[in-house]
C-alpha positions in Angstrom: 75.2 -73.1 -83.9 77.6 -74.7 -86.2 81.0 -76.4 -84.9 84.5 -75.9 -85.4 87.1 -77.9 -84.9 90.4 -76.0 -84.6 92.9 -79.0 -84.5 91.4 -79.8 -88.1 94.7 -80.7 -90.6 97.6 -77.6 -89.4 95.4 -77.0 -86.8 96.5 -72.7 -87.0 94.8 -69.7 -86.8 93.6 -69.7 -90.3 90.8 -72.0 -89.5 89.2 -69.3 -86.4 90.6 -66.3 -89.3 88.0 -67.6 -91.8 84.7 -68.5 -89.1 84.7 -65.3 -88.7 84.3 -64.4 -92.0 81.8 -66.5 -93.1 80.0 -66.1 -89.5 80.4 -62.2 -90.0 79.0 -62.5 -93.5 76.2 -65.0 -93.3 75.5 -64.0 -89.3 75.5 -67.7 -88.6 77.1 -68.8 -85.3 79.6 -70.6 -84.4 81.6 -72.6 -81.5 85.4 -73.6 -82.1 87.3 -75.8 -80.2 90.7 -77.2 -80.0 92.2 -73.7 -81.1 95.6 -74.1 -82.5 96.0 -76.8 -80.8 98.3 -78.4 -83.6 100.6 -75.1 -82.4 103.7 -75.5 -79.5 101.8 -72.9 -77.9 97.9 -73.7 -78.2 95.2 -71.2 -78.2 94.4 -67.7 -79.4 97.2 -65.6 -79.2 97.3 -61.6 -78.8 96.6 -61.1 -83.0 93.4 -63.4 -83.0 92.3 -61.5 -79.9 92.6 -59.0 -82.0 90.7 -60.4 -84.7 88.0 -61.7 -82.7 87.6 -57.8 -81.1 87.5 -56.4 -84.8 84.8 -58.9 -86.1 83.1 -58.6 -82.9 82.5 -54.4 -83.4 82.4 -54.7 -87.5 79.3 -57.3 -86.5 77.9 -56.5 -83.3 78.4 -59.8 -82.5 78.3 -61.5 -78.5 81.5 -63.3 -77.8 82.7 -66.0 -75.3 85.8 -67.0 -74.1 87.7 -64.8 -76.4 90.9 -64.4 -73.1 94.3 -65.4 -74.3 95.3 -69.0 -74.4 91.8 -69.6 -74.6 90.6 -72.9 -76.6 87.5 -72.7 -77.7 85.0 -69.5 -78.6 81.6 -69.0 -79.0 80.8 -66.3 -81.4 77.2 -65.2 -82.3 77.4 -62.0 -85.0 74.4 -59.3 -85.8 74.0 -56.9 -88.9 77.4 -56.0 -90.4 77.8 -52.0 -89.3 79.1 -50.0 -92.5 80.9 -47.1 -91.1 84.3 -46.3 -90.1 86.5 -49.1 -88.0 89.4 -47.9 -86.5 91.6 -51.3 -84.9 95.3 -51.1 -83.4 96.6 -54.3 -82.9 99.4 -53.7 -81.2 103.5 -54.4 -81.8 103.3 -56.1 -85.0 100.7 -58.2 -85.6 99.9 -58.6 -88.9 97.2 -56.4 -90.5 97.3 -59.0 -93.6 96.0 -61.6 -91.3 93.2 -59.4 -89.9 91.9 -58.8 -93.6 91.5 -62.2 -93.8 88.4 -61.9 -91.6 87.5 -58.0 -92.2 87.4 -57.9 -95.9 84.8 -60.6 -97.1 81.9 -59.1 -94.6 83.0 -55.8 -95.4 82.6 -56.4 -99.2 78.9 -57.7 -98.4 77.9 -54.8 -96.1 74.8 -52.3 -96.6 76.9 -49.9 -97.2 80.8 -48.4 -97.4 82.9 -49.7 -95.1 86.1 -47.7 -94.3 89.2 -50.0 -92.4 92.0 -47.8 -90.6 94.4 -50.2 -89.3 97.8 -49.9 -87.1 100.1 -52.9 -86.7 102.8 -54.9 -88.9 102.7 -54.8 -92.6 105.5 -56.6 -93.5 106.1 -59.6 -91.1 107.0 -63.5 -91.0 104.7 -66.0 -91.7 102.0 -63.6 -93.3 102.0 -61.9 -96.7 103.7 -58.6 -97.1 101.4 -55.6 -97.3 102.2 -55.4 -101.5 101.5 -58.9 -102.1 97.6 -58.4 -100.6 97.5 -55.3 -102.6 98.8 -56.4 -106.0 97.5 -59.9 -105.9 94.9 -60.6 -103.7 92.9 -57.9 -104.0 92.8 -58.1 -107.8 90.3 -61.1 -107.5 88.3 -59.4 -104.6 87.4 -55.8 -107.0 84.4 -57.8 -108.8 82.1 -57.5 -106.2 83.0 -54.1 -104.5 85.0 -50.9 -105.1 88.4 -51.5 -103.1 90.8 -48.8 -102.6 93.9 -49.2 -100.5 96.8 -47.3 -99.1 99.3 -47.8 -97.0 100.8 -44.9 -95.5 103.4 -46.5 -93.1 105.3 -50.2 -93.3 105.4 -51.5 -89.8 108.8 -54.6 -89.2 108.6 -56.5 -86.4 109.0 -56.2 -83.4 107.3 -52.9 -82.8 105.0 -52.7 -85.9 103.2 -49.2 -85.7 102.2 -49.7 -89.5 99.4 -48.2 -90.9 97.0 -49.0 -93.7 93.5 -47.7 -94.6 90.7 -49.7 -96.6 87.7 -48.1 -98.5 85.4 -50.7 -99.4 82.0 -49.6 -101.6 79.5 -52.8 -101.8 78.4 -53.6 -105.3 76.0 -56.3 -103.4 74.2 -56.4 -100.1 73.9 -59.4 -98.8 71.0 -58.1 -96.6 68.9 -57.5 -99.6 68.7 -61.4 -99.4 65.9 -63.6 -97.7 69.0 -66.2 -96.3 72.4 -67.1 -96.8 71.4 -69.6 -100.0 69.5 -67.0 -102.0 72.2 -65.0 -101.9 75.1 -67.8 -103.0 72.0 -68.9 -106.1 72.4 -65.2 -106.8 76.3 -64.9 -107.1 76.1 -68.7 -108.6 74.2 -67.3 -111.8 74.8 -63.7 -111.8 78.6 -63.6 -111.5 81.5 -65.3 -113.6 83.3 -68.6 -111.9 86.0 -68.4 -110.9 88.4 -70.1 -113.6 92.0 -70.1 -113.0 93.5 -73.6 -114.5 94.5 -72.0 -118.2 98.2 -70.5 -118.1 98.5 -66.8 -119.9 101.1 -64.9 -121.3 103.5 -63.3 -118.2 104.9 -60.4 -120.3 106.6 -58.4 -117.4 107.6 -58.9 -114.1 106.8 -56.3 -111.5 107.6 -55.7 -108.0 108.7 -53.2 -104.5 111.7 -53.0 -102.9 111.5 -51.5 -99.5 113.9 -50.9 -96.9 113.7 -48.9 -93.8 115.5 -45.1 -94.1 118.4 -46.1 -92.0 119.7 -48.8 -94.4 119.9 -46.3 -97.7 123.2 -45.2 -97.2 123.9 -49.1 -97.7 121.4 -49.2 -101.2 119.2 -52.3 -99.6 116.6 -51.3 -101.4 118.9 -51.4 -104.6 120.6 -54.3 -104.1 117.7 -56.4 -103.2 116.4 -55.3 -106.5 119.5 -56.2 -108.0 119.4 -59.5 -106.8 116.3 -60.6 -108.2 116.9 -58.6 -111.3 119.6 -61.4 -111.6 117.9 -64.1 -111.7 114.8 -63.2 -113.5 116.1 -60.7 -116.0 116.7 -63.3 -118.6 113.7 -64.7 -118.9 111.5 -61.6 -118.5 111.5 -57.8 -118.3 111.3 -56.5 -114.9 110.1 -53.3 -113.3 111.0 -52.8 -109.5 110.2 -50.0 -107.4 113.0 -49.1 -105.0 111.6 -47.1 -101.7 112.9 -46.1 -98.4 110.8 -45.1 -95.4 111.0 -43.9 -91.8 110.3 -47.4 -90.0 109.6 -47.8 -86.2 111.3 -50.8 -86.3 114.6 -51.6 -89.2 113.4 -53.9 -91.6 113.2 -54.5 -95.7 110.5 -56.6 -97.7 110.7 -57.2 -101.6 107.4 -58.3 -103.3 107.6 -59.5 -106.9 104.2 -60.5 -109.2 103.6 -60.9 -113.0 101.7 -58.8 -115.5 99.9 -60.1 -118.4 97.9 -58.9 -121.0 94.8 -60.6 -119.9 93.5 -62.1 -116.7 94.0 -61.0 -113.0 97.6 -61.5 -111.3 97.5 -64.6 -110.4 101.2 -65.5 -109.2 103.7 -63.1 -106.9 106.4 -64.2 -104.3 108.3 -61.9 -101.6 111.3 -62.4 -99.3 111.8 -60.6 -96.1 115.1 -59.0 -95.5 116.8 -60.7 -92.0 120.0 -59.8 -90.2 123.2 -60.9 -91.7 121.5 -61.9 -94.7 123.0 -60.1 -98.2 120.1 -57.9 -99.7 121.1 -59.4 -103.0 120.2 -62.7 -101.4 117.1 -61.5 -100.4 116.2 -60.2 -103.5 117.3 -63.7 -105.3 115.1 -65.9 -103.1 111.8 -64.0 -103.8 113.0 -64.4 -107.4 113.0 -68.4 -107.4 110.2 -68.6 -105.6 108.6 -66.9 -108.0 110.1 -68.7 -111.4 109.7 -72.0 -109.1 106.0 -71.2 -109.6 106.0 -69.9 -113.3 108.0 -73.0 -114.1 105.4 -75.8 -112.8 101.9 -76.0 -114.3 100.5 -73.9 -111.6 98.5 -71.2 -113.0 98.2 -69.8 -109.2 100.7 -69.6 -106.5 99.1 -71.8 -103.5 99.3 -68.1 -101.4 96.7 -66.6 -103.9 94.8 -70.0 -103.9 94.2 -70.1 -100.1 92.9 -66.7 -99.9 90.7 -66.9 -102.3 89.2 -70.6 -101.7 86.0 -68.7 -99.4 85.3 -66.8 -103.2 85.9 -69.9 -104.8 83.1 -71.1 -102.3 80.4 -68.0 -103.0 81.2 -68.2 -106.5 82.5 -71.7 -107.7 84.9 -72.5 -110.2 88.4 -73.7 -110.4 92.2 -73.4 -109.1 95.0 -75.1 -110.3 98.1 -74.5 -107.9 101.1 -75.3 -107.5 101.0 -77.4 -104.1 97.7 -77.9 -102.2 98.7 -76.8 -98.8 97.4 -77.4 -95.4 96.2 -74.0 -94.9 94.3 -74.5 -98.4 92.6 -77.8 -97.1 91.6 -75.6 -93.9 89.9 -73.2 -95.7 88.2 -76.0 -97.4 86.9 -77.1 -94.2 85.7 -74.2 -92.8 83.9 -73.2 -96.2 81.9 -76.3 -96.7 80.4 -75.8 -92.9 79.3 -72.8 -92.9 78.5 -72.6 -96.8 78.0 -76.2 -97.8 80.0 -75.8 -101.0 81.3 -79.0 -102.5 84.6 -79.1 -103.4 86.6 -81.1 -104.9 90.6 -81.7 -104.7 93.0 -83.4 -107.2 96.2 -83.7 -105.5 97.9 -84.9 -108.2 97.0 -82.4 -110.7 97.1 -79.6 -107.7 93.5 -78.4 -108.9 91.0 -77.3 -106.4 87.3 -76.7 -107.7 83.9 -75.9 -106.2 81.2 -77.2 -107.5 
């Protein structure tokens, strides 16, 4: 059984988000400890509970110690179930967060795996529901058919979001004798991973989403506006405007580029907040983004952290624009359950696995 250590560098969730994963994908247990415990509050909270339940019926895995506040888990997964998983996580918990740990067994299962989750789309400290969609999943499609939809945003506090997943294996990792076979295979069958040679960014896209009670005040619009402003002369821009019956009142805008060739490898968002101008809103996203397109990033450190576990199954190369803590967690977890090598330029912000 291997061993986690949760207070590892920022010491979050991400470090339990992506032992599961890998433990879910290559059914090799694990024991964490320390749990957060770099947080004010330390130990799992309600949305890894949540996590921890999902992996545990995706994987018919036997669990202990997952109560809240809890420190340290042991977690012991079986066969990867394809089928149908439905998971409410309550309030508004982020269903982002929970693909962190659902999506990479999923992609690996025997067969299609179908994800119809209820909680927060759209909430702080966790990418917006448009940012997985138009920039994550991008780099995920090479090794299975991904279709999503969301049919419902869900704001904080009381969530009640709702997004379904359809996700058609290209490879079983069953079909393997162990864990390395199956890494040899992806090592020489598909293409690395190469993001460190900047493209051509000939349009900016994005969504701007507001909650139906806040059209007669064009939030939508204006937050649209606003980083229309600031990007419009240096690129063309194409932004969605959308309003939506919300359980809670909230907005989101979620910008990424386009270019000819290559996947999306660079989007920013902004979450609207009380007493804050939706033009504002709409402005920040936009410099976070051009903060990025301006550097010699080629992928925003967002993108880079979810990917690092393909980067691990794959290898290849990332150059960001900020090597993060969460990045250097994902690192951790990787090489234990994986043994990956990787290697980290902080200077040059470029990540590779060898």
């Amino acid at each position: 059984m291997l061993h986690i250590d949760g207070s590892y560098r920022e010491g979050g969730g991400q470090i339990i988000r992506t032992a599961l994963a890998l433990s879910a994908l290559t059914r090799i247990p694990f024991r964490a400890e320390k749990i957060r415990h770099n947080r004010p509050k330390p130990g799992l909270k309600h949305q890894h509970l949540c996590c921890i339940n999902a992996l545990e019926k995706l994987s018919d895995a036997r669990v202990k110690g997952a109560q809240l506040g809890s420190s340290a888990i042991e977690f012991v997964p079986g066969k990867t179930t394809p089928g149908t998983l439905r998971l409410d996580i309550g309030t508004a918990g982020s269903i982002t967060l929970l693909l962190q740990s659902l999506l990479l067994p999923s992609m690996f299962a025997d067969n299609k795996v179908q994800l119809k989750i209820k909680g927060g789309t759209d909430t702080k400290w966790s990418m917006p529901i448009d940012y997985f969609t138009h920039v994550i999943l991008d780099h995920f499609k090479d090794f299975a058919s991904i279709k999503i939809e969301t049919q419902k945003r869900g704001y904080y506090p009381k969530g009640q979001g709702f997004v379904e997943l359809s996700i058609i294996p290209v490879l079983h990792i069953n079909d393997f004798k162990n864990t390395h076979e199956f890494i040899s295979h992806l090592r020489t069958s598909v293409k690395r991973i190469n993001l460190t040679e900047k493209v051509p960014v000939f349009q900016i896209r994005g969504i701007s989403s507001a909650s139906q009670i806040l059209k007669s005040a064009d939030v939508a619009k204006r937050q649209a506006t606003g980083a229309k402003e600031k990007i419009g002369s240096f690129y063309p821009v194409n932004i969605e405007e959308e309003y939506e019956q919300t359980a809670s009142v909230g907005t989101i805008i979620t910008l990424w580029t386009v270019c000819k060739q290559g996947k999306v490898a660079i989007g920013a968002d902004a979450l609207g907040e009380r007493g804050k101008r939706a033009e504002t809103v709409g402005a920040t996203a936009a410099e976070k983004l051009l903060g990025v397109l301006n550097s010699d990033a080629v992928a925003d450190s967002h993108l880079a952290d979810n990917i690092i576990p393909l980067l691990a199954l794959v290898g290849g190369r990332i150059k960001t624009e900020t090597i993060t803590e969460h990045i250097r967690s994902n690192i951790y977890v990787c090489e234990t359950f994986l043994g990956t090598r990787f290697k980290v330029d902080k200077k040059q912000n470029l990540i590779e696995a060898e």
